[in-house]
N, C-alpha and C positions, 0 to 999 in steps of 0.2 A: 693236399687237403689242409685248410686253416684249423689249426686246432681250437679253434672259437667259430662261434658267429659271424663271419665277417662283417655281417653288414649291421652291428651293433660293436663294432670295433677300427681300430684305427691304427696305424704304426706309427707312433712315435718319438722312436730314433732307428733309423735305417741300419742294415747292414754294412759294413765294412767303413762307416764314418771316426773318422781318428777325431778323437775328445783328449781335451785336456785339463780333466778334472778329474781330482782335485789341483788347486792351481801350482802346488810343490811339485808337482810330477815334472821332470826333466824332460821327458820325452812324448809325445804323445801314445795315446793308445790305441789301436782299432777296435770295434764294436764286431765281436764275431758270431753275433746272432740280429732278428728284432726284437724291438719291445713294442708289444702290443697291448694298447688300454682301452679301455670302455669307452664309449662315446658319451655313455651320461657315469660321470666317477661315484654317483652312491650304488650301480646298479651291480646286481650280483650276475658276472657271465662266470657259463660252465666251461673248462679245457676239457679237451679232447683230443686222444689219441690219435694222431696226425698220420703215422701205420699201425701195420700190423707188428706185433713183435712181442720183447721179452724185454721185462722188467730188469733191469741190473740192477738197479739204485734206486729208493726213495726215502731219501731223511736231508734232514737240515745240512746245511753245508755252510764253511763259514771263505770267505777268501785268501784266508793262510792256508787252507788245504786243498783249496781246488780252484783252477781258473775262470768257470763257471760265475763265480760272486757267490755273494753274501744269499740266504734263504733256505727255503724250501725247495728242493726240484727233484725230477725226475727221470731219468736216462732210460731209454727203452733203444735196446740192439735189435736195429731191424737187417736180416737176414734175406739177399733175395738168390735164391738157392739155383734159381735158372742164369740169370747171368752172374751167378758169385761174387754179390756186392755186398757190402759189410757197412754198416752205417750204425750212426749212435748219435740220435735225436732226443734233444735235450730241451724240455719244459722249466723253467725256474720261477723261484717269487709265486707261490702258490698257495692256497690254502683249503680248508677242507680236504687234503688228499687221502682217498680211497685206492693206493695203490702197493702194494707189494714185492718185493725180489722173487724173481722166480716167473712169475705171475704171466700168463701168457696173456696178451691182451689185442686186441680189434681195429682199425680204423674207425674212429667216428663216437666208441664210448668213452662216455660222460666218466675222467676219475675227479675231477678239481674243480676248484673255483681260479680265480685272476686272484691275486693275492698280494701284494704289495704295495707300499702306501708308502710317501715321502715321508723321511727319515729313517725307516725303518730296516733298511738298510745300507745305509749309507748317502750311496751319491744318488737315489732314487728322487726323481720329481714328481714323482705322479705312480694313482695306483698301476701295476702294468705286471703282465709278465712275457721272460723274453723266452724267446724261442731261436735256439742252434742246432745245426748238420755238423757231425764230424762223420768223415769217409776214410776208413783204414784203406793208410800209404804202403802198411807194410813192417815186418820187425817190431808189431807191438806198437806202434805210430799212429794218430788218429789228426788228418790233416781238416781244418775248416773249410766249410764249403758253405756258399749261399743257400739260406732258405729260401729264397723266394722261391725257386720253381717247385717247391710242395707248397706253395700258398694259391693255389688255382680254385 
């Protein structure tokens, strides 16, 4: 499930595309979610809950401390208890959030807004926010996985 409107939104940097900015960076780096933006940039879209699950995290995050970026986001641990998959779906660059630790939450409810705006974090061009899969490998380990097949 899109955790937006899809059809008042747009992906504007892909999954897994290696960027090389800022231009000091030696190496490139891959993009391990997408960034998804408005199709009109004044308009306000709602995020939404992409599973079912549990809140871990929601507060500002800066890029010294997390590999995530720079912003606001939200990690929700989704649990599927029949085939024992572990996953932690990550919202970022967000604003208005209505969300909690702890906090058990739905497919499909409204906690955000789209929330970041160029400059404002950095290497951001545009308002957007991005959306990451990590699927525990094991030992404490949380390996990146493509979003797109929850973007249906």
């Amino acid at each position: 499930m899109w955790p937006v409107d899809k059809n008042r939104v747009r992906i504007t940097f892909p999954y897994g595309v290696v960027y090389n900015i800022p231009a000091w960076f030696k190496k490139g780096v891959t993009h391990k979610g997408v960034d998804i933006a408005p199709l009109i940039s004044s308009e306000d879209i709602k995020v939404s809950y992409p599973v079912n699950g549990i809140i871990e995290y929601a507060d500002w995050q800066d890029r010294i401390h997390h590999d995530i970026g720079f912003g606001l986001y939200v990690r929700i641990l989704f649990v599927d208890h029949a085939g024992g998959l572990l996953e932690r779906h990550y919202l970022a660059h967000l604003k208005d959030v209505d969300a909690h630790p702890g906090e058990s939450v739905s497919k499909g409810q409204g906690f955000a807004l789209i929330g970041t705006k160029k400059g404002e974090i950095g290497w951001a061009t545009g308002i957007h926010t991005h959306y990451e899969v990590r699927r525990s490998i094991g030992n404490g380990k949380w390996g990146v996985v493509s979003p797109m097949p929850y973007l249906t």
